[in-house]
N, C-alpha and C positions, 0 to 999 in steps of 0.2 A: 781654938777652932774645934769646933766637934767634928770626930771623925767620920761622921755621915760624909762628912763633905770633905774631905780628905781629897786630893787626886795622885792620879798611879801613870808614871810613866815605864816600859818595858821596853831594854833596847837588846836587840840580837845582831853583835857585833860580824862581819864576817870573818869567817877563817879561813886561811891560805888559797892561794890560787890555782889550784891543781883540781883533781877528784877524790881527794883524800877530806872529808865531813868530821867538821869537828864545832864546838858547842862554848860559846863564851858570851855570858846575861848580865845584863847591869841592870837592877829597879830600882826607884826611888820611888816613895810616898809618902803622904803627910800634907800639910800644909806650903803646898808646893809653891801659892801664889805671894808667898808672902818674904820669896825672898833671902829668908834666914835659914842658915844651913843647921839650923840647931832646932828646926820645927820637921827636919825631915829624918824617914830612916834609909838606910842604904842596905843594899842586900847585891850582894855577887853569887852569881850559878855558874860555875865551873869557869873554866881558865884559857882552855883548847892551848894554844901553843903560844913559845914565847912572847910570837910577836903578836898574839892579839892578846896576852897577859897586858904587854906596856900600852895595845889600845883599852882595853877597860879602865889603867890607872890613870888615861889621859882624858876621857870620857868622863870619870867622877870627877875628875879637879877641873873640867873643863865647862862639861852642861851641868853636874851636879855641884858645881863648884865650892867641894868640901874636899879633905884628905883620910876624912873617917868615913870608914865603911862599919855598922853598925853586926854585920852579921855575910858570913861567906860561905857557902855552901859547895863542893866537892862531891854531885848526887853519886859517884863512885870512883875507882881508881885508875881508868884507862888513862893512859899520858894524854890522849887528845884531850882530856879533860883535866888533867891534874896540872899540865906542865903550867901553862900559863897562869896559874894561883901561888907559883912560886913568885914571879913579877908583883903580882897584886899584894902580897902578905910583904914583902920588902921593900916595898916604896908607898904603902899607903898604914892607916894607923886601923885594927884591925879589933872589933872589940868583941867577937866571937867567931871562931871556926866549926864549923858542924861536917864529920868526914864519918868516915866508918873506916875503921881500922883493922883489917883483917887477922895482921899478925898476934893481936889483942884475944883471939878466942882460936890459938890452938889447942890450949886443954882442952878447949869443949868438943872441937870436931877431929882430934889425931886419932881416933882409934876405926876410924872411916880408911885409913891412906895401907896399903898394901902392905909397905915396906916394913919390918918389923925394927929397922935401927932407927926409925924416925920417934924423935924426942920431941916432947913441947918445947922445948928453946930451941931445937934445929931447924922444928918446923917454923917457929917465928921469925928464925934468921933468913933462911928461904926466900918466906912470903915478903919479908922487909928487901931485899936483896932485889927481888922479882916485878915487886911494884914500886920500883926507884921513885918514881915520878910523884904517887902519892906519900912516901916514905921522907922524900926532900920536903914536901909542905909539910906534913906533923914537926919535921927538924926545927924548920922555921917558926914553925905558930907556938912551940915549948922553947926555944930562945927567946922569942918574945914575948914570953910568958901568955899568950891569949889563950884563953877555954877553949879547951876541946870537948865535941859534946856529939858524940855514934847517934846521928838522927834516926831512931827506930820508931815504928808506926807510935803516936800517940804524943810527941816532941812536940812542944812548944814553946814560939817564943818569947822572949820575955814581954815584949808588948801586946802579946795574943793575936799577931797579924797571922802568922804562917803557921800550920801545923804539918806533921808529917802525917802524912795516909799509908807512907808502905814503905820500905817493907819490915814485917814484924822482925822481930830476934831469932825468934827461930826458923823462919824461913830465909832469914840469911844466912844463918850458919849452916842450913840444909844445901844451899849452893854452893859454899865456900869449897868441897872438897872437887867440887866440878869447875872451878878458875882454870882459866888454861895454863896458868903460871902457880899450878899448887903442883905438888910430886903426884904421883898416880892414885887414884883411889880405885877402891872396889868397885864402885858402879860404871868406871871407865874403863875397865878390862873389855874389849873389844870391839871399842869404839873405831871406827876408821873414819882418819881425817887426812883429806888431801884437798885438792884446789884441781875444781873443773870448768873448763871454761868452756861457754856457753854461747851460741850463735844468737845475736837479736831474733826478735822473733816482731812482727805485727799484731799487736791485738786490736779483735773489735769490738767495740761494748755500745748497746744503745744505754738511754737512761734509764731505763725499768728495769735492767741489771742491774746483778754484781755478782763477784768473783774475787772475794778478798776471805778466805778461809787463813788466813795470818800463817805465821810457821816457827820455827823453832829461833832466838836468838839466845846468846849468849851467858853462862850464867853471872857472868861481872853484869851484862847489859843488865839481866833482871836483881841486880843488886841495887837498882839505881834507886837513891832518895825519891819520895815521891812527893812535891810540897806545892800546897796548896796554901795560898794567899789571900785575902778576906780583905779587901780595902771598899769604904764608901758603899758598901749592902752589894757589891761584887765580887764574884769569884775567879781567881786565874788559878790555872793548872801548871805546874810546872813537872816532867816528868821524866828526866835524861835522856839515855838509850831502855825504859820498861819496855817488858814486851807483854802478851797475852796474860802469862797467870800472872806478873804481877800487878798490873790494870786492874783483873777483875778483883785479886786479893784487896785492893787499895780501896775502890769502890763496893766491896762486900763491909770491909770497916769505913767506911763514912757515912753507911747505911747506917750503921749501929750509934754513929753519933748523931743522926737526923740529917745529915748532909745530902745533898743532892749533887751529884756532879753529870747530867743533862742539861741543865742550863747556865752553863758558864759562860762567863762574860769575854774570856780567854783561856787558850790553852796553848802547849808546845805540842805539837805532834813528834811523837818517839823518833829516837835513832834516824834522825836526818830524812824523815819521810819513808822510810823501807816500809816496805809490804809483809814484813816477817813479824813486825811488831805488834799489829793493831788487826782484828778482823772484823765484822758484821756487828757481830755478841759487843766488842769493845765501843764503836760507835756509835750505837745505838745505846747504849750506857752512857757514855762519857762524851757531851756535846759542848761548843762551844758557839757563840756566835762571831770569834774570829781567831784563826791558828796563825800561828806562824813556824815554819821548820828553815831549822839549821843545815843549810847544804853549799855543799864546796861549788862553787864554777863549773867544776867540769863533774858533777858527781851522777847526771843521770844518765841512764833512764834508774838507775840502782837508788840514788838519791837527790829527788825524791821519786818514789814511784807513782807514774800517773793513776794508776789501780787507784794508790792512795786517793790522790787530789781529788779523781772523780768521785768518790765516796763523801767525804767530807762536802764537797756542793752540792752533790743529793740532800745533805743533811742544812741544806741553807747557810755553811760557814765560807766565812771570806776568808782563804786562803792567801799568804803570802810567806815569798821564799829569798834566802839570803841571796846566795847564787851571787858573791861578790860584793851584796850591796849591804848596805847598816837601815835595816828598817827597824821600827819604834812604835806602841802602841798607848796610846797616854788615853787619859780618862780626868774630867774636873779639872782639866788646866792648858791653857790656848796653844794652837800648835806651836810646837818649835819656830821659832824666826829662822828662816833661812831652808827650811825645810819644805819637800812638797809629796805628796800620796803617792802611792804606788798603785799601780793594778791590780787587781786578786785573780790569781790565778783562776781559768774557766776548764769548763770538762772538756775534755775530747774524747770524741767516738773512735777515733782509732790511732794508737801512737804505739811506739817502742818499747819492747821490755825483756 
């Protein structure tokens, strides 16, 4: 089959039932109609938590009806995203892991961290200590002998479907001394962090607005893989919790390789729909003709934010959100049996935030 005609199924499983947003992907592509699980590839984007670990391994052996996943992806190491790839690497046959390994590049960035008794082996015991979650998958994926492979901008894979767009080497290691789970670094002296809570507010936006100047997330968040998928002369966005600079970084090199990411055919919209990820500059960059965001039941107005949704329907995309359910976006291959559409989320002129 040539892969012009190849079809792509995307499925965004939901995660737990509370307001706690957490992130676990199953795709399949290839020659979808034919049947044979040795004409498709398999590819896993993060894990979220136990129990949607054991729905993705039920999910591939089930709609995907294989036990090989060709390729698993970890876009970074928060537990909402690591835990449940412990599941998926233990019960399914795994024939590459792509993570980034923090503890792997203390030489390079210990002399950032204040404390003068901190060693390159302390500080890797630390970071290994501190990011359990991601720390238990590498355990697992080097018992079972599978490749490990730190996806930095430029990663390919081996069938040339997915490439990474972000983030480079060095602008990971440039975050790493800002983890919230590293020792103190120099550039953190005087940082204040507390937890302020915040009264709803009413906003009202016509549609010849906007009001999405983005804001600052996390530096794990901006450590997140950034991988872009090429099936059948279409393009999907995959992009974890990025926020602002590493969107634009991500999109300044896809520039340099001819890539276009304005006209995608899918994308994930950042960190569960929040407003602190993505601004004006980002979406008008980086468009899709239909998102989908990972968000808990009870996650909003924080996730997703309507600021958000109303942006993205300015830009003509059809918006749809987990909020409990397993929605799925396929391409080149008949709907699901048993399956039925959803509604794409619409703007509102005045809601909650």
């Amino acid at each position: 089959m040539n892969k012009d005609d190849f079809g792509i199924e995307i499925d965004f499983l939901p995660v737990g039932d509370g307001s706690r947003s957490a992130d676990a992907i199953g795709i399949r592509y290839g020659d979808l109609t034919s049947g044979d699980p040795l004409k498709q590839w398999v590819v896993i984007i993060d894990g979220g938590t136990k129990q949607s670990g054991q729905a993705l391994v039920e999910l591939v052996k089930t709609h995907y009806k294989t036990g090989y996943v060709d390729l698993v992806v970890m876009t970074h190491p928060d537990r909402d995203h690591a835990s449940g790839l412990t599941e998926v690497l233990n019960s399914l046959n795994v024939g590459e892991l792509w993570m980034h390994r923090p503890w792997l590049h203390s030489t390079d960035i210990r002399q950032h961290f204040i404390d003068g008794r901190i060693t390159d082996s302390s500080l890797e015991r630390r970071l290994r200590v501190s990011m359990d979650a991601a720390h238990e998958v590498e355990q697992i994926a080097l018992e079972k002998g599978i490749n490990i492979i730190e996806p930095f901008e430029g990663t390919v894979s081996a069938d040339a479907v997915v490439t990474v767009l972000g983030p480079s080497k060095p602008y990971y290691q440039s975050l790493l001394p800002e983890f919230s789970k590293t020792p103190e670094s120099e550039s953190a002296i005087g940082k204040a962090v507390g937890l302020f809570s915040r009264a709803v507010a009413w906003i009202t936006e016509s549609f010849a607005e906007e009001h999405l100047p983005g804001g600052n997330t996390s530096a794990e968040n901006d450590s997140s893989a950034i991988l872009l998928l090429r099936v059948a002369g279409r393009k999907h966005l995959i992009v974890g919790d990025a926020g602002v600079p590493a969107l634009r970084a991500a999109n300044t090199y896809a520039a340099t390789q001819g890539i276009r990411l304005d006209n995608l055919s899918f994308m994930q919209v950042p960190h569960h729909g929040s407003k602190k990820n993505v601004n004006t500059e980002i979406l008008d960059a980086i468009k899709a003709s239909i998102a989908f965001i990972s968000a808990a039941k009870e996650g909003a107005p924080k996730h997703p934010s309507q600021r958000v949704i109303n942006a993205l329907v300015k830009r003509n995309t059809n918006v749809c959100v987990t909020k409990g359910t397993h929605v799925y976006y396929h391409h080149n291959i008949p709907w699901r049996a048993g399956w039925s559409s959803i509604p794409s989320l619409e703007f509102q002129a005045t809601y909650q935030e």
